[in-house]
C-alpha positions as CSV (number, residue, x, y, z in Angstrom):
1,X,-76.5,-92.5,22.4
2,X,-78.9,-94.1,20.2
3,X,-77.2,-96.2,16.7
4,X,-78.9,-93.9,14.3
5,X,-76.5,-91.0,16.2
6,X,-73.6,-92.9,16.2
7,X,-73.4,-93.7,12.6
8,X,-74.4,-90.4,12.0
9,X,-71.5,-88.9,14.0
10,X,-68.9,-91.5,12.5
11,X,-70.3,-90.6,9.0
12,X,-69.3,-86.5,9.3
13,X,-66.3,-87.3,11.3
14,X,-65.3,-89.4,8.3
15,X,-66.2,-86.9,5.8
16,X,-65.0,-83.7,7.8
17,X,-61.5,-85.3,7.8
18,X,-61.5,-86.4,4.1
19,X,-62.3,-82.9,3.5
20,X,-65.4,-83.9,1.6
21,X,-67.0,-81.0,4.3
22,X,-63.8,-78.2,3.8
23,X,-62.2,-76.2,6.3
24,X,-64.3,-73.0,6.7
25,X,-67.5,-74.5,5.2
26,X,-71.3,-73.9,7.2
27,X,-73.0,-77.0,8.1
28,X,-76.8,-76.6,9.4
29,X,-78.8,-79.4,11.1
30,X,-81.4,-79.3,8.6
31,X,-79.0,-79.2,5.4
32,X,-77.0,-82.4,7.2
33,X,-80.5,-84.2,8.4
34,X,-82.0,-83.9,4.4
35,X,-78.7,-84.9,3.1
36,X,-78.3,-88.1,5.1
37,X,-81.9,-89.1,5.0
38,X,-82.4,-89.0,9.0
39,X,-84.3,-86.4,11.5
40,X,-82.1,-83.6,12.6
41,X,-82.2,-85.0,16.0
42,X,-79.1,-88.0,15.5
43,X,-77.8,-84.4,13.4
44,X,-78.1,-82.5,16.4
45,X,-76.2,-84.8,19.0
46,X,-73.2,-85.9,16.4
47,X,-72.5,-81.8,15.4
48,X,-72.5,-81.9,19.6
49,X,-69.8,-84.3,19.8
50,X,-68.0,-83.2,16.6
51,X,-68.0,-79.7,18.2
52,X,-66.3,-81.4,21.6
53,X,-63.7,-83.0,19.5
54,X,-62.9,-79.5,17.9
55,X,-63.9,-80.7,14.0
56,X,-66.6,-78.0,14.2
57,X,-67.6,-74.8,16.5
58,X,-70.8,-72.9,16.6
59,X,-74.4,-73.4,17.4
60,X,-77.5,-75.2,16.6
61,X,-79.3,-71.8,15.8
62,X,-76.5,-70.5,13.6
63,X,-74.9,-73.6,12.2
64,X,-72.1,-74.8,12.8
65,X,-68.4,-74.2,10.9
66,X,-66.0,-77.0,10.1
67,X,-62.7,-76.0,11.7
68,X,-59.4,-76.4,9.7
69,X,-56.7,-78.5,10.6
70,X,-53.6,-80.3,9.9
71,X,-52.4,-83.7,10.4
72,X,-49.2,-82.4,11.5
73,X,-50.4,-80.1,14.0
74,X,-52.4,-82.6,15.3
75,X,-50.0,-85.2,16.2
76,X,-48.0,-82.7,17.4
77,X,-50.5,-81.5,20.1
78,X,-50.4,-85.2,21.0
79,X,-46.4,-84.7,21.7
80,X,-47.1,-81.8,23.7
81,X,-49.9,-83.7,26.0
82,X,-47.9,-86.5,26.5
83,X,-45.3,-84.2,28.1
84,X,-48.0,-82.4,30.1
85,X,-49.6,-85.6,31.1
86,X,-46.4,-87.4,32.0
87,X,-45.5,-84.5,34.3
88,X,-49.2,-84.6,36.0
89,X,-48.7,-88.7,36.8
90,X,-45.6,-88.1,38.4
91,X,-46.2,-84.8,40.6
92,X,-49.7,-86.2,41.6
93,X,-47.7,-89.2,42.9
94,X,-45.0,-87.2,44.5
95,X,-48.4,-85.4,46.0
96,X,-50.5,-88.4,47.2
97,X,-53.1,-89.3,45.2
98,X,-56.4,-89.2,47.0
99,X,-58.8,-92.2,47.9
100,X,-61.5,-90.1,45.7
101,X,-59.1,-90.0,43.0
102,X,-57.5,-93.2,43.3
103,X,-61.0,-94.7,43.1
104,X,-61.9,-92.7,40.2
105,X,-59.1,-94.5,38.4
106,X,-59.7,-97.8,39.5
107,X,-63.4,-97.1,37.8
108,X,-61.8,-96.8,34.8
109,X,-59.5,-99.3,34.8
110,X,-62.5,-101.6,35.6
111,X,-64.6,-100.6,32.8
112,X,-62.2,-100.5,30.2
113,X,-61.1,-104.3,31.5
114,X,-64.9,-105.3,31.3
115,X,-65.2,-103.7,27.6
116,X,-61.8,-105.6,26.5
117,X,-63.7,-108.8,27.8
118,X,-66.6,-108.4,26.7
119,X,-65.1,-108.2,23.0
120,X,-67.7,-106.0,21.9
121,X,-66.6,-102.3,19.7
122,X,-70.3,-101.3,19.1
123,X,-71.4,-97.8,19.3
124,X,-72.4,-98.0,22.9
125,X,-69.2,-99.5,23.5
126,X,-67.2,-96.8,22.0
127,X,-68.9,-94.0,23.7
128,X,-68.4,-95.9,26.6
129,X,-64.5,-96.4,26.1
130,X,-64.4,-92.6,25.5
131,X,-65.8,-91.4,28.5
132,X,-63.5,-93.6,30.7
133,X,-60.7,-92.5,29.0
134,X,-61.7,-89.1,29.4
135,X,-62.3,-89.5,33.4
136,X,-59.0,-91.6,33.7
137,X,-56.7,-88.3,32.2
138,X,-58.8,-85.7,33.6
139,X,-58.5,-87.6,37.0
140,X,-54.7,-87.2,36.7
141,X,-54.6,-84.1,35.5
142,X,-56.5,-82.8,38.3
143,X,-54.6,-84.8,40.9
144,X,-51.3,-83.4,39.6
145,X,-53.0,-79.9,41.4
146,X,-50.8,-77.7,39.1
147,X,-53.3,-74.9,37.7
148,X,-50.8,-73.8,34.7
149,X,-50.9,-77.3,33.6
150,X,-54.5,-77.7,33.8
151,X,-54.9,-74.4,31.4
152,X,-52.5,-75.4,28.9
153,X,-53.8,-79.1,28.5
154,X,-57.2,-77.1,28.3
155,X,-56.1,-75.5,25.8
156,X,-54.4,-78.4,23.8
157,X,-57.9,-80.3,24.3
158,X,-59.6,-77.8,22.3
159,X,-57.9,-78.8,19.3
160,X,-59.3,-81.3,16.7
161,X,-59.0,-84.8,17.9
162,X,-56.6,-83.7,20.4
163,X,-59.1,-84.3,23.8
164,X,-58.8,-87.4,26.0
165,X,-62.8,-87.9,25.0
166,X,-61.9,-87.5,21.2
167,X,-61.3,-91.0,20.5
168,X,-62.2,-91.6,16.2
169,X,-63.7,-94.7,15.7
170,X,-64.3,-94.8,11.9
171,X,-66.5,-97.5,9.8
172,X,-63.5,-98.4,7.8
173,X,-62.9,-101.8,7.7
174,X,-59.1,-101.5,8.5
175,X,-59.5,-100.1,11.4
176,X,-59.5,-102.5,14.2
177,X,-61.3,-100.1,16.9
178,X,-61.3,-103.3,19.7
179,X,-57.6,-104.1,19.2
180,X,-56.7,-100.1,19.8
181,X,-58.8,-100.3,22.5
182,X,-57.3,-102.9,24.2
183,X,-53.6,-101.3,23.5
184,X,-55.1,-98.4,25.4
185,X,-56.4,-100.4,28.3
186,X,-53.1,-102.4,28.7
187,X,-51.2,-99.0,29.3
188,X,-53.8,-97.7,31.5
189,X,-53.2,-100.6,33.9
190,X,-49.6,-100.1,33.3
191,X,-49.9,-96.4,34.7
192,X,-52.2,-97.9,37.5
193,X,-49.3,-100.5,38.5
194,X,-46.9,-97.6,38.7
195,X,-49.3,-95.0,40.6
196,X,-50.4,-98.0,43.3
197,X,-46.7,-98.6,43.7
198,X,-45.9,-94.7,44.0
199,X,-43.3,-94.7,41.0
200,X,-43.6,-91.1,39.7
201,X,-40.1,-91.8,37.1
202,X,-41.7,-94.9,35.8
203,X,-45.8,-93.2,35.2
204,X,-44.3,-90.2,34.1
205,X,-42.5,-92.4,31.1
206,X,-45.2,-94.8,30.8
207,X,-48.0,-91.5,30.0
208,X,-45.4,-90.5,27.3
209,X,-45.9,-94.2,25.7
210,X,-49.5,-93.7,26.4
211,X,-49.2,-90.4,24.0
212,X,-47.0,-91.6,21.7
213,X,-48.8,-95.1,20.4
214,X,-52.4,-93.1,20.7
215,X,-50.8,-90.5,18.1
216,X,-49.6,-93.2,16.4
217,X,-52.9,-95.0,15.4
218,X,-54.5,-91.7,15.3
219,X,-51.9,-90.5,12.4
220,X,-52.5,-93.8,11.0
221,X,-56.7,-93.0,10.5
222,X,-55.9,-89.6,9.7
223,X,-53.9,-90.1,7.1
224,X,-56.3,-93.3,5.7
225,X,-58.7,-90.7,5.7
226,X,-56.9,-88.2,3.8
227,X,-56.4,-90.6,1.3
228,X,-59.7,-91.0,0.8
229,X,-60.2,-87.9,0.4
230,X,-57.9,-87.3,-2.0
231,X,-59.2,-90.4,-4.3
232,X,-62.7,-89.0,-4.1
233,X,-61.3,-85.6,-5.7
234,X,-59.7,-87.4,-8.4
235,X,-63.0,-88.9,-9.6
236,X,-64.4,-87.7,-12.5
237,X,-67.2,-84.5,-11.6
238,X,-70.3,-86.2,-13.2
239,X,-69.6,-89.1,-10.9
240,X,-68.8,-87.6,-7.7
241,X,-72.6,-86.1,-8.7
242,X,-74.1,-89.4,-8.5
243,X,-72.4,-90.2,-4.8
244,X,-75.2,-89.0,-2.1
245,X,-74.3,-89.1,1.6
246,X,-76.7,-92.2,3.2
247,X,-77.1,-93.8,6.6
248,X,-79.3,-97.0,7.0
249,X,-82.2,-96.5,8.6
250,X,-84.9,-93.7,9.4
């Protein structure tokens, strides 16, 4: 994905969850294109992503709605996959994991040790994180061979933020996107130790740690962002008039 997409996509993630872009509220490509001073292509792609991470559902021809959501209920979903994901590591273990699999794991694990090295958290970076991640828990998931527990962590993914490829990076300055990502790497190769040494108990446990730090920093943006939010609304009108939505670059 190109920068000008990226920073596109970071800027209405960021503004969908300070509520600056309300639950319920109809967001067009050309409205969002004229507003941030870009083409409605980089538009285009980042309501695409936005739409995968559930913040938004709809279509390019139609527009697009901004979905509503809680902070609570999204942690919560995060609770609830780390039970479902705990229970595919072990039983694909107890199942034998095969060489197709086990390779597609060992992918991941690779990439995500050759981002932490490089020391690197661009855009490209990111998007390349996220779709490791993604093929890592799919991967077990899958494996596990268990259809009811593929259609309920189906389910859970279609929830805002809630998908293994939903990972929010965010521009804010507090937010150490590298040092997250190298938390999430180091418990990956944690699971990987416990899978290669067929120790369903132990991968089972270490997926629910897995869960439980990723809701952790998660909550931790979320709520940074609701802040945010909550300071913009206390600003006087006239303002809040005089704030327009920008991203560098044509």
């Amino acid at each position: 994905m190109s920068t000008r997409g990226e920073a596109v996509t970071l800027k209405l993630r960021e503004m969908i969850v300070a509520r600056e872009l309300p639950p319920g509220s109809r967001v067009t490509e050309r409205d969002l294109a004229a507003a941030l001073g870009v083409s409605r292509t980089p538009v285009r792609v980042a309501l695409g992503i936005l739409e995968a991470e559930g913040l938004v559902s709809g279509s390019p021809n139609k527009g697009f709605i901004v979905n509503d959501f809680s902070i609570d209920d999204i942690l919560s979903a995060f609770d609830v996959r780390g039970a479902l994901e705990g229970l595919a590591a072990s039983t694909a273990i107890e199942r034998g994991l095969s060489p197709d699999a086990l390779e597609k794991l060992e992918a991941c694990v690779r990439e995500g040790d050759a981002l932490v090295r490089s020391g690197l958290c661009g855009a490209d970076d990111m998007r390349r994180w996220s779709l490791a991640n993604e093929t890592f828990h799919r991967t077990l998931i899958e494996a596990a061979g268990l259809p009811t527990l593929e259609k309920v962590h189906a389910f859970m993914s279609r929830m805002p933020l809630v998908a293994p490829v939903a990972i929010m990076f965010t521009s804010d300055k507090r937010d150490d996107a590298h040092a997250r990502m190298c938390d999430a790497h180091s418990d990956h190769m944690h699971i990987m130790d416990a899978i290669r040494q067929g120790q369903s108990a132990r991968a089972d446990f270490l997926m629910r740690e897995h869960m439980h730090r990723s809701r952790e920093h998660l909550g931790r943006l979320l709520n940074m962002g609701a802040k945010a939010g909550a300071q913009t609304d206390r600003e006087p009108a006239k303002r809040r008039r005089k704030v327009k939505m920008a991203v560098d670059g044509d």
